[in-house]
C-alpha positions as CSV (number, residue, x, y, z in Angstrom):
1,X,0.0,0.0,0.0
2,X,1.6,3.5,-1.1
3,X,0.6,6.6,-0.6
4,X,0.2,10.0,1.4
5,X,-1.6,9.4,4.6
6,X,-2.0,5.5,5.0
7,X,-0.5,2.7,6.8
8,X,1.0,-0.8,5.3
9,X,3.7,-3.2,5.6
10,X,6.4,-3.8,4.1
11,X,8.9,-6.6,4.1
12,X,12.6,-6.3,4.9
13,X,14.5,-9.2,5.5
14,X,12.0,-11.5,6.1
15,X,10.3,-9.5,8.3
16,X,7.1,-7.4,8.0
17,X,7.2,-4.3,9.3
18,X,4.3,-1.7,10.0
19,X,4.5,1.6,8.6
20,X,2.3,4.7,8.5
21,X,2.7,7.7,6.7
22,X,2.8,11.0,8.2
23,X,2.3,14.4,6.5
24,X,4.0,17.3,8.2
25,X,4.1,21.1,7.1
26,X,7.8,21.2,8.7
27,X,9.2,18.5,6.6
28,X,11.0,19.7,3.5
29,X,11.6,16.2,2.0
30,X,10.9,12.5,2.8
31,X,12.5,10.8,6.1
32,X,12.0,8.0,8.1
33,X,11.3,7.1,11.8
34,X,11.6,4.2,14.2
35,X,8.9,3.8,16.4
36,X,9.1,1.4,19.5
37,X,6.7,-0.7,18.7
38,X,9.1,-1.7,15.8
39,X,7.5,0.1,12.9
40,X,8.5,3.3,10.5
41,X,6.8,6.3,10.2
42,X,7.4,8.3,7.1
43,X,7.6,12.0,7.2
44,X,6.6,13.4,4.1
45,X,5.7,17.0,3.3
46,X,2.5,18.2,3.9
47,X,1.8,19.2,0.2
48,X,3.9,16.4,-1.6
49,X,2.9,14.2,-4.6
50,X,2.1,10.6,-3.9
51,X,4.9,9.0,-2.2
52,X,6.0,5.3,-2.6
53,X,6.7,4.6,0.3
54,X,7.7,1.2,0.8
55,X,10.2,2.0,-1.8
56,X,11.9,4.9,0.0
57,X,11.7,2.1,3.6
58,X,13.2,-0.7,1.2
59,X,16.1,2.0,0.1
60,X,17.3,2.2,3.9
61,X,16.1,-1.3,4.6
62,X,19.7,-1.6,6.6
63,X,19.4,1.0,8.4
64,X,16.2,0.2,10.4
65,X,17.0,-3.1,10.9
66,X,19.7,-2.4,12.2
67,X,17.5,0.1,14.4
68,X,15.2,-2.2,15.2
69,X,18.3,-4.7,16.6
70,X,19.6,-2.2,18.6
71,X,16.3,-0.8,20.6
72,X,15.7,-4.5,21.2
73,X,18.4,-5.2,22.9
74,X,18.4,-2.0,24.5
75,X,14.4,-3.1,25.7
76,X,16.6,-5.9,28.0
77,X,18.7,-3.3,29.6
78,X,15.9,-1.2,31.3
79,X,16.8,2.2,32.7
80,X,17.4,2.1,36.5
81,X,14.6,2.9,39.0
82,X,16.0,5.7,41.3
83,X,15.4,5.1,44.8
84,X,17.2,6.3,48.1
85,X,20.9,5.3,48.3
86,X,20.6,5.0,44.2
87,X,24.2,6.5,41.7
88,X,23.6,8.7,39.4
89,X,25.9,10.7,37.4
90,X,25.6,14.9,37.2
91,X,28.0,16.6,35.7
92,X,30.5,14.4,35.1
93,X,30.6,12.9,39.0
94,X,28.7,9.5,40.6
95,X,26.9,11.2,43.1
96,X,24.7,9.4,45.9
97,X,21.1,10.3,46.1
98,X,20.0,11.3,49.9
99,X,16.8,11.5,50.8
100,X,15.7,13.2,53.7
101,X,12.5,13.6,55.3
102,X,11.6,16.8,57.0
103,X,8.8,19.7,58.4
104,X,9.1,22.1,55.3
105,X,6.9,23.5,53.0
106,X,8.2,22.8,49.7
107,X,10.3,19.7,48.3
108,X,13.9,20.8,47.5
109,X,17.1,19.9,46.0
110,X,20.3,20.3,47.0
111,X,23.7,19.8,45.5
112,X,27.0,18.5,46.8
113,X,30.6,17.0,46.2
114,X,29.3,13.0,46.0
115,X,25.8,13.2,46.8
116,X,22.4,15.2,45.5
117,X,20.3,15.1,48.6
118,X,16.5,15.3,48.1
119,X,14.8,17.2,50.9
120,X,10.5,16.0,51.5
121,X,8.4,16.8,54.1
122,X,6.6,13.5,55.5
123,X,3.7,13.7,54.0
124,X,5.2,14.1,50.4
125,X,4.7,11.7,47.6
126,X,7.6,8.5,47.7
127,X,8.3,8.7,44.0
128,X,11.1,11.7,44.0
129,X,11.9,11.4,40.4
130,X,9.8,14.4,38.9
131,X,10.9,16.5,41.5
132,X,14.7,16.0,40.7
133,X,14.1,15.3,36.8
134,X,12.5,19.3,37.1
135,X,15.3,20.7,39.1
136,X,17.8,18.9,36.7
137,X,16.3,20.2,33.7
138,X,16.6,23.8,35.1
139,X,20.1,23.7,35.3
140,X,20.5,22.1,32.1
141,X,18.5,25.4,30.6
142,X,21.5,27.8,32.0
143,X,24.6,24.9,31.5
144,X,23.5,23.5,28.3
145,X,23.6,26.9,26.1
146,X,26.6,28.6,27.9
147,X,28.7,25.1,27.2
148,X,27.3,25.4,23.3
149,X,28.3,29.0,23.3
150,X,32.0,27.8,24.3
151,X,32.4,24.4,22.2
152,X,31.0,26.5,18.9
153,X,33.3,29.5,19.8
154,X,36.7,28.2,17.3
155,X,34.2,26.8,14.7
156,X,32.8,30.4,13.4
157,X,29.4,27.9,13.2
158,X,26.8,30.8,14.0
159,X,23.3,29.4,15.6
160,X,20.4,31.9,16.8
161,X,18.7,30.5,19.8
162,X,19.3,26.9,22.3
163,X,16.4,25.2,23.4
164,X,16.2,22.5,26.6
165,X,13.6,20.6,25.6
166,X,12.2,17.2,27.1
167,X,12.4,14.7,24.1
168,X,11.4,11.0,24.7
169,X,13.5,9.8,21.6
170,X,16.2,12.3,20.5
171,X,19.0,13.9,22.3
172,X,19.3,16.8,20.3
173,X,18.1,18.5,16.9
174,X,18.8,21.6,14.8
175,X,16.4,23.6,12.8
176,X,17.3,25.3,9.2
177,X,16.8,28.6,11.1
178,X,19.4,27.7,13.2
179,X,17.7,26.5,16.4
180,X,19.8,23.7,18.9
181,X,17.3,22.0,20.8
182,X,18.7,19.7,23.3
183,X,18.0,16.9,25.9
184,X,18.0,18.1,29.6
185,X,19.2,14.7,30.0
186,X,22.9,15.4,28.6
187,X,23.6,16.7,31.9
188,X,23.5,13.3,33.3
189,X,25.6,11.8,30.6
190,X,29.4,11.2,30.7
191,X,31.0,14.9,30.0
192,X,32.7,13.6,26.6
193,X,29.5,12.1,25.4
194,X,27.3,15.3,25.9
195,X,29.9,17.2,23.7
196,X,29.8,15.1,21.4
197,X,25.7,15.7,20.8
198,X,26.4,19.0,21.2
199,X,29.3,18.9,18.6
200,X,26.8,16.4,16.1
201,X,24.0,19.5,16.0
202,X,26.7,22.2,16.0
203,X,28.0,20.4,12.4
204,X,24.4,20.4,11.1
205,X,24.5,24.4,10.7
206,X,26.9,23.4,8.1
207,X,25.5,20.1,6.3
208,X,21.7,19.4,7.6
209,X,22.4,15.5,6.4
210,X,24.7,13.0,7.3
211,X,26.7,13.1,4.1
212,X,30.2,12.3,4.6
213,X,31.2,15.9,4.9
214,X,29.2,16.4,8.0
215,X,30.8,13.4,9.6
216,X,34.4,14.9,8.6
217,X,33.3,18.1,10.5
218,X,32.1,16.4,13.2
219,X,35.5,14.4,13.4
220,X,37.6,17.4,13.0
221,X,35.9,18.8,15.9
222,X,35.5,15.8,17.8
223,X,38.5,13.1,16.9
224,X,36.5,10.8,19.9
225,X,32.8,11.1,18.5
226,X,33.4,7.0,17.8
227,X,33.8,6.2,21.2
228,X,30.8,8.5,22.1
229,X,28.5,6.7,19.9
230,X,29.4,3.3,21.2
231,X,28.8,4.4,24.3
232,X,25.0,5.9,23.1
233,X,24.8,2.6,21.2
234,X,25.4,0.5,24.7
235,X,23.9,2.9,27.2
236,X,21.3,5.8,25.6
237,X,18.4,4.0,26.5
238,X,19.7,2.6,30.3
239,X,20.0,6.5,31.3
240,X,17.9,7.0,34.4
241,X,14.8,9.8,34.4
């Protein structure tokens, strides 16, 4: 089944696979997207021709396999439920979570060396993790941009506004108007691993693709960017909040 605005399936490798097909005024050409129940979603512009789309999913029949693979073994390595006494790394450091039970008025977070200790009154809610995914996210709105502003400074790679947004399935994007978005989550990823995203968007002011000059940029600017993706690869979907 082809077409603007339908659904189908289509096989790759022996497998069927779902597939809907999703009009979007934003889009500016065809691309795909995994979804987690393992199917695609094709983005096509809002006021395209007919699009054939099982051709275009056949084209990169590799690729979401591949996907597919990967967010399935990734489905076995859950991420972690944060309790009291629970790791988690901000900032670069393994930190202990505290949690401590007190008369106040409003829940609070407080930072130090090895430990981010959560501060309830008693008769607050057990399940801490909005509270603390809400205070990280604020910081990541002030740390996030000022550490764009200095990893884009030697580049000359001019961007007009960085968003901290809270996406589900992406750890960063940039817009042709030269918006960053970016995961409040980075800030709980290994230092070299959040400069790398940041580095990957930075390098799409130049090339908005993946051709094989944008991943000479985003070598030149980060020689390590291998070793970050392995680690996304192994660990992007084990990250806890």
């Amino acid at each position: 089944m082809n077409g603007k605005g339908l659904q189908g399936t289509v096989l790759l490798g022996g497998r069927e696979v779902p597939y809907t097909v999703r009009p979007s005024r934003k889009a500016r050409g065809v691309s795909l997207r995994i979804l987690e129940a393992g199917s695609v979603e094709v983005v096509v512009p809002a006021r395209s021709a007919v699009v054939f789309s099982e051709t275009v999913i056949a084209r990169h029949a590799s690729w979401v396999l591949r996907t597919f693979e990967r967010l399935s073994r990734q489905g076995k390595n859950p991420a972690p439920q944060l309790a009291a006494g629970s790791r988690i790394t901000y900032l670069g450091v393994d930190r202990t979570i505290r949690v401590v039970r007190e008369e106040r008025r409003r829940p609070a977070i407080a930072l130090a060396e090895a430990e981010i200790a959560v501060h309830l009154s008693p008769a607050s809610a057990d399940d801490f993790r909005p509270l603390l995914a809400r205070w990280i996210r604020k910081q990541a709105e002030r740390i996030i941009p000022a550490r764009v502003e200095v990893l884009s400074r030697p580049w000359d790679l001019p961007y007009t506004h960085v968003a901290v947004r809270d996406q589900r399935t992406r750890w960063g994007s940039c817009s042709r108007k030269g918006t960053l978005s970016f995961n409040w989550r980075l800030l709980i990823l290994p230092p070299h691993v959040a400069d790398y995203l940041i580095y990957h968007e930075l390098a799409h002011l130049k090339h908005m693709n993946h051709s094989v000059r944008f991943w000479r940029l985003v070598q030149t600017m980060c020689p390590s960017f291998r070793e970050a993706e392995r680690w996304l690869r192994r660990n992007g979907r084990s990250v806890p909040l």
